[in-house]
C-alpha positions as CSV (number, residue, x, y, z in Angstrom):
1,X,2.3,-17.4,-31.6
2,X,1.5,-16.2,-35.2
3,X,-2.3,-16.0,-36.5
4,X,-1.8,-17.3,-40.4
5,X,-5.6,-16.9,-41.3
6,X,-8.8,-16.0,-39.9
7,X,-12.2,-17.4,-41.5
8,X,-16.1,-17.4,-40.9
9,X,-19.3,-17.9,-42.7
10,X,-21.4,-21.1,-43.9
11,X,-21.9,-22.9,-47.3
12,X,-23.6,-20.3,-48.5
13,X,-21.5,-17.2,-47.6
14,X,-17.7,-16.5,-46.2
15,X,-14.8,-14.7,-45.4
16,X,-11.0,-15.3,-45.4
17,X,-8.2,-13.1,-44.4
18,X,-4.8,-14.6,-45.3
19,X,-2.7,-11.3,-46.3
20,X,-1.0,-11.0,-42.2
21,X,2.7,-11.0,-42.1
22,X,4.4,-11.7,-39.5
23,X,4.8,-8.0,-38.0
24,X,2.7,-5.1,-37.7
25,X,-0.8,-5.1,-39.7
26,X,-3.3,-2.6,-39.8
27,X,-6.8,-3.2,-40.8
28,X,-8.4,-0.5,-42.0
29,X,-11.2,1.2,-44.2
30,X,-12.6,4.9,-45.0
31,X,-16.1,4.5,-42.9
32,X,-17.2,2.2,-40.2
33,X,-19.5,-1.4,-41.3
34,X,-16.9,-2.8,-42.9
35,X,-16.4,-5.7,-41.4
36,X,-12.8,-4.8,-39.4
37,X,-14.6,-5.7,-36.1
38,X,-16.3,-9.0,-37.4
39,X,-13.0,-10.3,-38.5
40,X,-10.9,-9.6,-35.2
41,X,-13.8,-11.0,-33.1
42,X,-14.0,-14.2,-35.5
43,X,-10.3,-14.8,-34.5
44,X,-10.7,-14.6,-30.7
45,X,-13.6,-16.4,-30.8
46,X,-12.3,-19.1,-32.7
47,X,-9.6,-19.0,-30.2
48,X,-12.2,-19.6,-27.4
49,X,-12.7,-15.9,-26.3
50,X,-15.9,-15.6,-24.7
51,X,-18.2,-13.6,-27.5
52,X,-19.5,-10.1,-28.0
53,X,-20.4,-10.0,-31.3
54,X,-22.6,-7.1,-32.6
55,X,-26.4,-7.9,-31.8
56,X,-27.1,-7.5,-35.8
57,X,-24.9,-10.6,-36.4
58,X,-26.3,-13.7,-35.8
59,X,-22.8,-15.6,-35.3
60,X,-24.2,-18.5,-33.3
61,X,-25.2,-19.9,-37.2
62,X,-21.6,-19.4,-38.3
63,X,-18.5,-21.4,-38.3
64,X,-15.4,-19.8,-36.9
65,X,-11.7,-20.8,-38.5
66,X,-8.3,-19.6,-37.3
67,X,-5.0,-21.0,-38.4
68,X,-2.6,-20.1,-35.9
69,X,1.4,-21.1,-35.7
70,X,3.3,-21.8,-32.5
71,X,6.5,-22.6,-32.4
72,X,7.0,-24.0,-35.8
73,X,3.8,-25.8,-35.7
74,X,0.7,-25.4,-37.1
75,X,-3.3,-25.6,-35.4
76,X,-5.8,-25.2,-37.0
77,X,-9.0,-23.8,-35.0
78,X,-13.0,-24.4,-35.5
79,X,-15.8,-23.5,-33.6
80,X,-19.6,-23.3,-33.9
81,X,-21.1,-21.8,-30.4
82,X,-19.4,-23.6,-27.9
83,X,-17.8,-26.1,-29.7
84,X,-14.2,-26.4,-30.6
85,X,-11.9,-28.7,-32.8
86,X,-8.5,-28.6,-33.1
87,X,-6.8,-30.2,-35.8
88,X,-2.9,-30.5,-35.8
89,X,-0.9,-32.6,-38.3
90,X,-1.1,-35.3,-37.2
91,X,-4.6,-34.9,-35.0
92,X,-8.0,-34.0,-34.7
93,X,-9.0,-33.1,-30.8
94,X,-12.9,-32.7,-30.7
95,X,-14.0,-30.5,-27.7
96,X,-17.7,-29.8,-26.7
97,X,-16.8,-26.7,-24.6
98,X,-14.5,-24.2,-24.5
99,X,-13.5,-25.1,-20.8
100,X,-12.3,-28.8,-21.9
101,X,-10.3,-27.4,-24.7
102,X,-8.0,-25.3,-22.6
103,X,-6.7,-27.9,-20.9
104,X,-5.5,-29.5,-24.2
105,X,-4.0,-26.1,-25.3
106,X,-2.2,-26.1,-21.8
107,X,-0.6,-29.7,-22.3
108,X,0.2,-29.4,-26.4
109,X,0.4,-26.1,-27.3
110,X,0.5,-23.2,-25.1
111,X,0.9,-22.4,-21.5
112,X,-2.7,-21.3,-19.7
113,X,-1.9,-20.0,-16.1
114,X,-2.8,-22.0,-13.1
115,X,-4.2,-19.6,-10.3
116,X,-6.0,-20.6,-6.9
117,X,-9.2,-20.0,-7.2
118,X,-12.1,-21.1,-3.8
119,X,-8.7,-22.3,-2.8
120,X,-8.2,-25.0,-5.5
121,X,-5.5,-24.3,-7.8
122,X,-7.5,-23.6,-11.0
123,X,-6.4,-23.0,-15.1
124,X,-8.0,-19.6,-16.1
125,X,-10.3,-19.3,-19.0
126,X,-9.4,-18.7,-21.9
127,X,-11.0,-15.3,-22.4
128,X,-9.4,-13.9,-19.1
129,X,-5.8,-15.3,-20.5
130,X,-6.3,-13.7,-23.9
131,X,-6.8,-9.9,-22.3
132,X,-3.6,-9.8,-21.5
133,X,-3.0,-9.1,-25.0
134,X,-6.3,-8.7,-26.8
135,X,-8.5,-5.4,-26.3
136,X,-11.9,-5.6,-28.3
137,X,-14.1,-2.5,-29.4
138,X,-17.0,-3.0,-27.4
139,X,-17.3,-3.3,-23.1
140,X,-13.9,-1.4,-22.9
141,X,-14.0,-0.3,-19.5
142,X,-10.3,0.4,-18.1
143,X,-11.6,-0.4,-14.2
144,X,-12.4,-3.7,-15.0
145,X,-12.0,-6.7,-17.5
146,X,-14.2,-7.0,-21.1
147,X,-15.5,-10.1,-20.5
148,X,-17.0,-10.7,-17.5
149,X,-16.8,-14.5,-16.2
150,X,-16.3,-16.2,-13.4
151,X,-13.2,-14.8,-12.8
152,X,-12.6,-11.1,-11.6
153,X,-9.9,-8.0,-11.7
154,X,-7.5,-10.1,-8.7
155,X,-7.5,-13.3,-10.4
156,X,-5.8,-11.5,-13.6
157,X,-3.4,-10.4,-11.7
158,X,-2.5,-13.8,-9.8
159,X,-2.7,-14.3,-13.6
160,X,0.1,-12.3,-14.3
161,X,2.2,-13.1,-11.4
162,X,2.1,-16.7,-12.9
163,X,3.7,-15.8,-16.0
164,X,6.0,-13.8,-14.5
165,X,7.0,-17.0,-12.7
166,X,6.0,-15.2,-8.9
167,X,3.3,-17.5,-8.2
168,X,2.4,-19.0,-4.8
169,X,3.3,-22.2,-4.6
170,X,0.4,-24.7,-4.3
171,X,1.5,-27.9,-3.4
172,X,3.3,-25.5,-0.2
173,X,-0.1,-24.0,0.5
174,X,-0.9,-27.4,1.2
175,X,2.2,-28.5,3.0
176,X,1.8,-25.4,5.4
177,X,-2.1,-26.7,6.1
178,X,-0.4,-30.0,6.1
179,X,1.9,-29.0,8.8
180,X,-0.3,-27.0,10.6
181,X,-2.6,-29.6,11.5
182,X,0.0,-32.1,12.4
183,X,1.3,-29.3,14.8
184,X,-2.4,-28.9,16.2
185,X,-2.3,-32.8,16.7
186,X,0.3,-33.3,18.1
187,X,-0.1,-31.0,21.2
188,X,-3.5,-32.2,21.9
189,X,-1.4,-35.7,21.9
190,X,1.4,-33.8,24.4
191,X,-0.9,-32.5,26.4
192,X,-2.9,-35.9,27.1
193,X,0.0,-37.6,27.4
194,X,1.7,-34.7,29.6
195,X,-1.4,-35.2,31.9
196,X,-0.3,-38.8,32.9
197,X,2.8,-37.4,34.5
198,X,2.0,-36.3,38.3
199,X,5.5,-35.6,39.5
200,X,5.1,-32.6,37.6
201,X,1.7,-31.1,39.7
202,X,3.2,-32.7,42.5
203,X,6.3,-31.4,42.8
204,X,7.5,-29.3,40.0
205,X,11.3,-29.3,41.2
206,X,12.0,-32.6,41.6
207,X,10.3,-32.4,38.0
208,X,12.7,-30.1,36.7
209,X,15.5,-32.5,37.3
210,X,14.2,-35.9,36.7
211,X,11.4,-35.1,33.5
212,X,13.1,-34.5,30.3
213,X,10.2,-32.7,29.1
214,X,9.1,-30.4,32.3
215,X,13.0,-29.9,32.3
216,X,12.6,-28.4,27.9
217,X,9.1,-26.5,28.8
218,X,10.9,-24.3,31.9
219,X,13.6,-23.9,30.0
220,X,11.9,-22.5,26.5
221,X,9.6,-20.6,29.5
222,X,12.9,-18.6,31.0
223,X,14.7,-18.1,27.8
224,X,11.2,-16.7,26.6
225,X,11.0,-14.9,30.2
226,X,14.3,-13.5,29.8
227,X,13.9,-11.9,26.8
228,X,11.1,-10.0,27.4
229,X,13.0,-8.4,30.3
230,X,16.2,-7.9,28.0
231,X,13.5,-6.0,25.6
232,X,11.8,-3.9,28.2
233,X,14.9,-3.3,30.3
234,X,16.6,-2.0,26.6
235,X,13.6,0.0,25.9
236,X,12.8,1.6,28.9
237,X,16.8,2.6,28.4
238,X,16.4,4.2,25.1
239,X,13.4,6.0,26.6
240,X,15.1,7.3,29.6
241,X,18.4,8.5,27.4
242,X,16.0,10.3,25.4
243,X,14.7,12.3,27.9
244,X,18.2,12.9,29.6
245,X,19.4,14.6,26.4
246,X,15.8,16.9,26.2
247,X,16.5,17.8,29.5
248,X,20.4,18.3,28.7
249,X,19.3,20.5,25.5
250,X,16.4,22.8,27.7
251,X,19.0,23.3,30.3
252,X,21.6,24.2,27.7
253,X,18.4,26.9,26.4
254,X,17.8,28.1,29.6
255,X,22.0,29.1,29.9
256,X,21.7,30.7,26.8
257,X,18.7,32.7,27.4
258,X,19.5,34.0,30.6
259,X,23.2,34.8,29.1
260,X,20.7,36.7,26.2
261,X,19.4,38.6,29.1
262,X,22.9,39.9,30.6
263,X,23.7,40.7,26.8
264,X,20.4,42.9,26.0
265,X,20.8,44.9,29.8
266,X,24.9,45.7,28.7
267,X,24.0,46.5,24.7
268,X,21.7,46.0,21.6
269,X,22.0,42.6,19.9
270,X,21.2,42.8,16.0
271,X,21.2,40.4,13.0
272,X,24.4,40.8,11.2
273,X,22.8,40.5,8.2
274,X,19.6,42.1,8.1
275,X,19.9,44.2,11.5
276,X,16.9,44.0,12.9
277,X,16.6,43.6,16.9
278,X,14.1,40.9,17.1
279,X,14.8,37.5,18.9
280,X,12.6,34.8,18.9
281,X,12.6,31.3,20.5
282,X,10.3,28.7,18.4
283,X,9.6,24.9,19.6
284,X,9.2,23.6,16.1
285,X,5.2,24.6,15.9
286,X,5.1,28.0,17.8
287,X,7.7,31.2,18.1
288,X,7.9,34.0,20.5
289,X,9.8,37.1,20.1
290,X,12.2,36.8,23.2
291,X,13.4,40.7,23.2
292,X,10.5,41.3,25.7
293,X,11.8,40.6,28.7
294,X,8.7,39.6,30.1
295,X,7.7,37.0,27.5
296,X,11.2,35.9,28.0
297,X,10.8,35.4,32.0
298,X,7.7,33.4,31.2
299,X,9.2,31.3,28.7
300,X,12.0,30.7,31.2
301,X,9.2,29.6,33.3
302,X,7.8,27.0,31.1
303,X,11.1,25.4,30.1
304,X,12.4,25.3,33.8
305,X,9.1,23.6,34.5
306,X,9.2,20.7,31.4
307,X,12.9,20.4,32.9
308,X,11.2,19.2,36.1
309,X,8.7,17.0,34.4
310,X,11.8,16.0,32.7
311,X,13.5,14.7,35.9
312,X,10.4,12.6,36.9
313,X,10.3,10.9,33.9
314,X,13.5,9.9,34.2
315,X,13.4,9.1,37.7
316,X,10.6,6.7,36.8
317,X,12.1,5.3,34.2
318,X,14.6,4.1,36.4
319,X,12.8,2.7,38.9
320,X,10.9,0.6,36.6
321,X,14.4,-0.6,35.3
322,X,15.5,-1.3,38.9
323,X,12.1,-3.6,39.1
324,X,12.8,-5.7,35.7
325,X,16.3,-6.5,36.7
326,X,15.1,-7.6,39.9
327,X,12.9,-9.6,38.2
328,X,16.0,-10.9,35.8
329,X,17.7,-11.9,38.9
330,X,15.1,-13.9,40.0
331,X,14.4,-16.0,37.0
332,X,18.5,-16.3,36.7
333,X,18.7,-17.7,40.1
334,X,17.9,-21.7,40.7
335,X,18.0,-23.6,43.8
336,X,18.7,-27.1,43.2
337,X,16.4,-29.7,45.1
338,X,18.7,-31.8,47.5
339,X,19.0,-35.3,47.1
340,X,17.1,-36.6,50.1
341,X,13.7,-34.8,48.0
342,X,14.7,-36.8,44.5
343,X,15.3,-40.0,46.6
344,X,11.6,-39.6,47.9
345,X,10.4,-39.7,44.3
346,X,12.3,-42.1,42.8
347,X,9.8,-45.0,42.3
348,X,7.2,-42.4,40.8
349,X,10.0,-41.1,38.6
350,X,11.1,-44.8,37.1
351,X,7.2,-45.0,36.7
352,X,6.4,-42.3,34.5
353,X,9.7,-42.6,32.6
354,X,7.5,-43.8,29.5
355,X,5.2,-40.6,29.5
356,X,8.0,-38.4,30.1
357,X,10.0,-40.1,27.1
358,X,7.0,-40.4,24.8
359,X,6.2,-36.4,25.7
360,X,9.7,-35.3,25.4
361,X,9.4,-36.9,22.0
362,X,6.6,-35.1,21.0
363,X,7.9,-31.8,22.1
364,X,11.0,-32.1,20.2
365,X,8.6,-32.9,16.8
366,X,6.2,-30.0,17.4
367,X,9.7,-27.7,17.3
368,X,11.1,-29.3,14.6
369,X,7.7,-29.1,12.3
370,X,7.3,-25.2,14.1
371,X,11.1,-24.5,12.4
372,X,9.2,-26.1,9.2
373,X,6.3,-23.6,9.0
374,X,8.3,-20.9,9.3
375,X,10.8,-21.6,6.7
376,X,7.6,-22.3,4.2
377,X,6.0,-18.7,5.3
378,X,9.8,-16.5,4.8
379,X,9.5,-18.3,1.3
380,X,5.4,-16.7,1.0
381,X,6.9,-13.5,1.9
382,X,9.9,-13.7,-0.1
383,X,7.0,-14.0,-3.0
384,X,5.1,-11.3,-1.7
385,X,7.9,-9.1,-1.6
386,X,9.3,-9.9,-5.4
387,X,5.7,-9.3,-6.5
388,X,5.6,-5.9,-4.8
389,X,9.0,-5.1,-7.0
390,X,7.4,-6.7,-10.2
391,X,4.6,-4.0,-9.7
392,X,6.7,-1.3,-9.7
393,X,8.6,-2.4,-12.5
394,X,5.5,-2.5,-14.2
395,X,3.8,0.8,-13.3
396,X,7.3,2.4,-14.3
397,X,7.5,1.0,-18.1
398,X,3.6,2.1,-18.3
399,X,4.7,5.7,-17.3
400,X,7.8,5.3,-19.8
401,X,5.4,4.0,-22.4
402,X,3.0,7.0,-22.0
403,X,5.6,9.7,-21.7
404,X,6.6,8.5,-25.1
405,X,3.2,9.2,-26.7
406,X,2.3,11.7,-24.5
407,X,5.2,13.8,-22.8
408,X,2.7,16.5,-21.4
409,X,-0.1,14.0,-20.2
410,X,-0.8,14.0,-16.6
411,X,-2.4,10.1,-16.3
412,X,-0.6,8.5,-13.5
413,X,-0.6,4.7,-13.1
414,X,-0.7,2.8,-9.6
415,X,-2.5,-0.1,-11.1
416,X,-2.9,-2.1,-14.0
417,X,-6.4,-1.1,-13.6
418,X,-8.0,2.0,-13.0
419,X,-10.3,3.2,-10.1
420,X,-13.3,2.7,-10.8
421,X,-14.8,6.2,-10.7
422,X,-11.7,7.2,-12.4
423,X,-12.7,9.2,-16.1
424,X,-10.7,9.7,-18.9
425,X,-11.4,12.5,-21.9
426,X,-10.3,12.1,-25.6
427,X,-7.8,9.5,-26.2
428,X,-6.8,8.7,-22.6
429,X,-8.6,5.6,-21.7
430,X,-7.1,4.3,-25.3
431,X,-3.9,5.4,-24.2
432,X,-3.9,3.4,-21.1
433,X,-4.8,0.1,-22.7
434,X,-1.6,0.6,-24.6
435,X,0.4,1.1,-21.6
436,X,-1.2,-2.0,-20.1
437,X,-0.8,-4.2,-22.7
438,X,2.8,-3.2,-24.3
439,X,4.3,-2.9,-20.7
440,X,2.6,-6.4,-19.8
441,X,4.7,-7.6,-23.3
442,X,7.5,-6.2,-22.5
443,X,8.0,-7.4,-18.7
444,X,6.5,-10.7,-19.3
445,X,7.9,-11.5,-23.2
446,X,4.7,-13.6,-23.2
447,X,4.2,-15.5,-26.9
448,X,0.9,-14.5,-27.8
449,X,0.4,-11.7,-30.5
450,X,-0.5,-7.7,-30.2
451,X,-4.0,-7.0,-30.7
452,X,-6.6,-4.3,-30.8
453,X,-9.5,-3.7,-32.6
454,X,-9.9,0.2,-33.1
455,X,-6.7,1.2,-31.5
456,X,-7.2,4.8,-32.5
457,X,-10.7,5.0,-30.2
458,X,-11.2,8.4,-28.5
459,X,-9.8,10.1,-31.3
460,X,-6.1,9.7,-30.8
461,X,-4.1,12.6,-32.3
462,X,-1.3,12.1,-35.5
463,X,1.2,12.2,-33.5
464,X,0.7,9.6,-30.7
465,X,-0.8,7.7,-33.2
466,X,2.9,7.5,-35.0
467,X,4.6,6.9,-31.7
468,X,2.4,4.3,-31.0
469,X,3.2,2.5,-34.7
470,X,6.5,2.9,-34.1
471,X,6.4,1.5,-30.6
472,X,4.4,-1.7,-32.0
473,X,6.8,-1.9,-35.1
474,X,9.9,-2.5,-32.8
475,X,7.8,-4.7,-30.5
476,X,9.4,-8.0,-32.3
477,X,6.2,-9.8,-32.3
478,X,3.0,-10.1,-34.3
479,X,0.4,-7.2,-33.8
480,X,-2.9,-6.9,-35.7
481,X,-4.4,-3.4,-35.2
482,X,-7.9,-2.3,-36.8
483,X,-8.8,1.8,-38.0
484,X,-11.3,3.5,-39.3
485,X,-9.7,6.6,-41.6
486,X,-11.2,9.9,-42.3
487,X,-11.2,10.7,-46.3
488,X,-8.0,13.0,-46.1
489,X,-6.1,10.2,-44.5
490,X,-7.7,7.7,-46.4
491,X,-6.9,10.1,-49.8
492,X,-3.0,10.3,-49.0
493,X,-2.3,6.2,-48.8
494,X,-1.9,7.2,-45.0
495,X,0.0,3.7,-44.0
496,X,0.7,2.3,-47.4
497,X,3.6,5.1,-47.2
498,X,5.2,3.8,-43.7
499,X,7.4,1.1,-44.1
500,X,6.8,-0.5,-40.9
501,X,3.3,-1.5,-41.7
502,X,1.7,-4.3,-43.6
503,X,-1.6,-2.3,-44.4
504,X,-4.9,-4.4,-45.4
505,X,-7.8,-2.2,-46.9
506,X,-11.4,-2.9,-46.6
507,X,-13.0,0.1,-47.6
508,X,-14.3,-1.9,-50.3
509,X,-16.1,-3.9,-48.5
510,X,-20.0,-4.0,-48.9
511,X,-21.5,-1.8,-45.8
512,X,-22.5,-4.5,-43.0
513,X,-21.8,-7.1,-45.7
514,X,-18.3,-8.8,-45.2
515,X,-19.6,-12.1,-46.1
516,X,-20.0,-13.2,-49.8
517,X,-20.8,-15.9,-51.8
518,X,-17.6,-15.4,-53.3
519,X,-15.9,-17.0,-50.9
520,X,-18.1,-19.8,-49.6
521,X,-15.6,-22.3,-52.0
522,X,-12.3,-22.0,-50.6
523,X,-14.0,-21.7,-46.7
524,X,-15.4,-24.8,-47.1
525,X,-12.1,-26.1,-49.1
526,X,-10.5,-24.9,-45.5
527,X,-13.0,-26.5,-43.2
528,X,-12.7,-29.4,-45.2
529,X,-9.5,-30.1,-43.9
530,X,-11.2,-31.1,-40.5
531,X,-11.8,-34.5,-42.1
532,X,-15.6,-35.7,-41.9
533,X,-16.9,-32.7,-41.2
534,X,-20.4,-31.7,-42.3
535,X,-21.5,-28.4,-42.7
């Protein structure tokens, strides 16, 4: 997306700005009033950005043109409050609110991000979609979003994750509700229907073998049984094998302390490189010097009895693996009921054949839609997991991005907002919006164009101010910066001498007087292009 031309005024007075190339532009001017602000919020308000206009102006009177390009083709944008057109070569799309005019801008021109929002999948407004590469002068408040709507901080991010093509599927949010409440369903129609067969209160052997489904349901119940002895059984293993080697390693101590002991009553024991005398024993948190024999008796003490707390442990451990495989024994084991029992039930089993059938039917849907649900949720957490690595990626190219201006700053980012007690002196807070917003570009490649209205704000030192113009130089995309210079830089032509920079003075502006009578001609010749329009 390329902005061609931004316009504003009325019949009687206007303003056009037509000199933007296709690169890096900076709009600038020696003092402050001169319109630089006006002009940048014109465009995004033509565009459908929510306004914050000066109080002074009285835009609500004014008429609002943008001519952007998209892809070879050309719109053309006007809006008067909360109206919008939209004229296209061979259109004219009328629009009485900014909130019917993004869904046209979704379907013809660009992409708007669909997010969940009170769990209905939503397109975001048009002002939350434009901060992810507009910053204005005014509300700039790092913690949070400029304009305040109906949408918050977690819905730009969902935001984000949508153009970055990690978005939560909707139509399988619905599925898994979908599938969830057939699943609820169809066990209350299992268990009714499970109900009508008596055979299985009445004798839940003869069950086993003649009911297809009592036969499925004991054996998901043992395999389920089974395993939860396999778990504990393996468990209480690992825990008793643990405590065998502890009690191997103590006794092992206890050898070489009392082998100490023989040593210290035949000679003197000293560190070979240091010489000293001392010995000490040490349990990770606390050491004791072991030269004294009498600490070292006590300590002997203590160790021989955590070796005998040792053995309990262990013997307990085993006992309580003796009990579970019992257990697995029993639930292994299966006495088959003779035939003379099935014979006595067989005109109650041809009976209930139809409930058995119908349930065992049911059964085998409930698992097949349970298999379902859990496929659909390893996909949600396949997402969740990707988004995690998208965040890092992100937080990493906003730490390259400031080390680049900034090699001795100390900002660290975790978020693509700050905290919201977080402060930031000088430059910093101006500093992170360019983070944000060139690291968004850059992992996203979104289409829109660079812009920020007083991008030097907090007064930004020379030299990040070049590696910032660099940085947006090499960007390969359209970026529209405003400045206010002081009279030295203003004096030496400061970005008439850079290359890299299509530089657009308004110091010559009128102060608080960008619109002129001058111009009123060729804004209406441009808003006459909207055919039948009357201003």
């Amino acid at each position: 997306m390329l902005v061609k031309k931004i316009a504003f005024g009325d019949k009687s007075e206007a303003f056009i700005e037509e000199r933007l190339t296709d690169g890096l532009n900076v709009i600038y001017s020696d003092d402050n009033n001169r319109g630089k602000t006006l002009v940048i919020q014109g465009l995004m308000y033509s565009l459908g950005y929510e306004s914050i206009f000066p109080s002074s102006f009285n835009y609500k009177d004014k008429y609002f043109y943008s001519e952007i390009e998209v892809e070879n083709s050309k719109y053309k944008f006007l809006r008067k409050k909360n109206s919008i057109t939209i004229k296209t070569d061979d259109s004219l799309q009328i629009f009485n609110s900014v909130s019917e005019a993004r869904y046209f801008l979704d379907k013809f021109v660009f992409r708007v991000p669909k997010i969940l929002k009170d769990n209905r999948p939503t397109l975001v407004d048009l002002s939350l979609l434009y901060e992810l590469f507009f910053i204005g002068q005014d509300n700039r408040n790092p913690s949070g979003l400029i304009s305040k709507g109906q949408f918050n901080k977690s819905d730009f991010k969902n935001m984000v994750y949508d153009l970055a093509g990690l978005s939560i599927d909707i139509s399988s949010l619905g599925e898994i509700k979908d599938i969830k409440n057939r699943i609820a369903d169809l066990k209350t129609k299992l268990n009714q229907t499970r109900k009508k067969i008596s055979l299985i209160k009445q004798n839940p052997d003869i069950a086993e073998i003649a009911s297809k489904t009592y036969d499925s349901e004991r054996v998901q119940g043992k395999i389920r049984a089974i395993n939860e002895i396999n778990v504990s059984i393996s468990k209480l293993k690992r825990s008793r094998q643990r405590e065998i080697n502890r009690k191997s390693k103590l006794e092992q101590l206890v050898s070489e302390l009392n082998s100490l002991n023989r040593g210290l009553s035949e000679g003197n024991i000293k560190c070979g490189e240091c010489g000293s005398d001392k010995i000490v024993y040490s349990n990770n948190d606390l050491t004791f010097e072991v030269s004294n024999i009498d600490v070292r008796n006590g300590i002997l003490k203590s160790i021989s009895e955590n070796i005998s707390q040792k053995v309990e442990v262990i013997n307990d451990s085993s006992r309580e693996i003796n009990a579970l495989q019992e257990s697995l024994n029993k639930e292994l084991a299966d006495a088959p009921p003779s035939f003379q029992q099935i014979i006595l039930y067989q005109e109650q089993i041809v009976s209930e054949r139809n409930y058995d059938d119908e349930s065992f039917s049911l059964a085998l849907e409930i698992e097949a839609l349970k298999i379902q649900l859990t496929s659909s949720q390893e996909i949600d957490e396949v997402i969740k997991y990707n988004r995690k690595n998208f965040d890092e990626k992100l937080m990493d190219e906003m730490t390259d991005l400031y080390k680049s201006i900034d090699p001795n700053g100390n900002l660290e980012f975790d978020d693509i907002f700050t905290k919201r007690d977080s402060t930031f002196s000088g430059s910093e807070g101006q500093e992170f919006y360019f983070c944000k917003l060139i690291a968004l570009s850059n992992l996203l490649n979104h289409s829109f164009p660079i812009v920020v209205d007083s991008f030097r704000d907090g007064e930004l030192s020379t030299n990040k101010e070049d590696s910032m113009l660099a940085i947006y130089s090499n960007l390969d995309r359209q970026v529209i910066l405003t400045s206010t210079l002081k009279d030295e830089e203003y004096n030496s032509d400061k970005y008439e001498k850079r290359g890299d920079v299509n530089s657009i003075d308004y110091s010559k502006h009128q102060d608080c007087k960008i619109l002129s009578g001058d111009n009123k001609e060729g804004f209406i010749e441009l808003i006459s292009s909207f055919e039948g329009i009357l201003i």
